[in-house]
N, C-alpha and C positions, 0 to 999 in steps of 0.2 A: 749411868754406869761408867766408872772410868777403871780400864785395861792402861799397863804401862806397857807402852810398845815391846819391851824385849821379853815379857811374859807371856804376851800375846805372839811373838815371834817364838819362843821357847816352845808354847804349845802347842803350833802349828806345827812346828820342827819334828816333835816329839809324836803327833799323830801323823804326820802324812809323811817325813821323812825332807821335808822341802821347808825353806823360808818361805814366811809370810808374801814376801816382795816377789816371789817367785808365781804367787795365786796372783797377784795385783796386775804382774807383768803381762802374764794370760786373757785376764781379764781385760784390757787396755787390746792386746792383739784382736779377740775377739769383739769387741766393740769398733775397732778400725776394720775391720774386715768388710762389712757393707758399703763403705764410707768409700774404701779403696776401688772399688769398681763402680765409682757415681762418678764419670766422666767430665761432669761440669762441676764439679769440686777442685781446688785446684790445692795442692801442699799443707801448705797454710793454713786455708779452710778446715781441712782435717782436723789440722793440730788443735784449731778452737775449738770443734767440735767434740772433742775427744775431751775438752776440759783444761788444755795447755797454753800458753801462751808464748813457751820457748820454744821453737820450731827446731834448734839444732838437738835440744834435749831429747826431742822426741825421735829424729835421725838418729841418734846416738842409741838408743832403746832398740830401735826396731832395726839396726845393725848387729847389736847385742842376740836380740834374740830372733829373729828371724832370719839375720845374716846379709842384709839389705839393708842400705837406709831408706826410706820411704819414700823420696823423691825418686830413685832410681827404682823404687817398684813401680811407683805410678809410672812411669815415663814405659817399664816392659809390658806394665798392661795396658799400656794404650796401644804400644807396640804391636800384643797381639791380638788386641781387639780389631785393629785396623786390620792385620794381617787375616783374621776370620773372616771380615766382612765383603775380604775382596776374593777371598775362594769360595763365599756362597754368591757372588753373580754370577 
């Protein structure tokens, strides 16, 4: 079955009130969400696993939409992982 992108965009637009790229973007957040709290994963690793191989592309997204770029998430969660681990001794 072949859909042209901007009809598939029109009918997504037209029932959810959102672009297409907007479900895609979600979905990508939600799929890095596990990924981001596996501590032996390092940026990069991410990016591949996520299906990417531009690592800045991927910063650039998830500064877009999360308001972050990825690297400087990873870096606050390890931040406050360290920071839990040492008020539960």
């Amino acid at each position: 079955m072949y859909i042209k992108a901007a009809h598939l965009n029109d009918t997504v637009r037209a029932v959810t009130g959102f672009p297409v790229t907007y479900y895609i973007q979600q979905e990508l957040m939600r799929r890095a969400q596990p990924l981001l709290y596996q501590r032996d994963l390092s940026a990069n690793e991410i990016v591949a696993a996520l299906g990417f191989e531009d690592a800045q592309y991927v910063n650039r997204l998830f500064s877009k939409v999360v308001g972050v770029a990825l690297r400087i998430l990873r870096k606050k969660l390890h931040l406050l992982f360290r920071l839990a681990t040492m008020r539960c001794r």
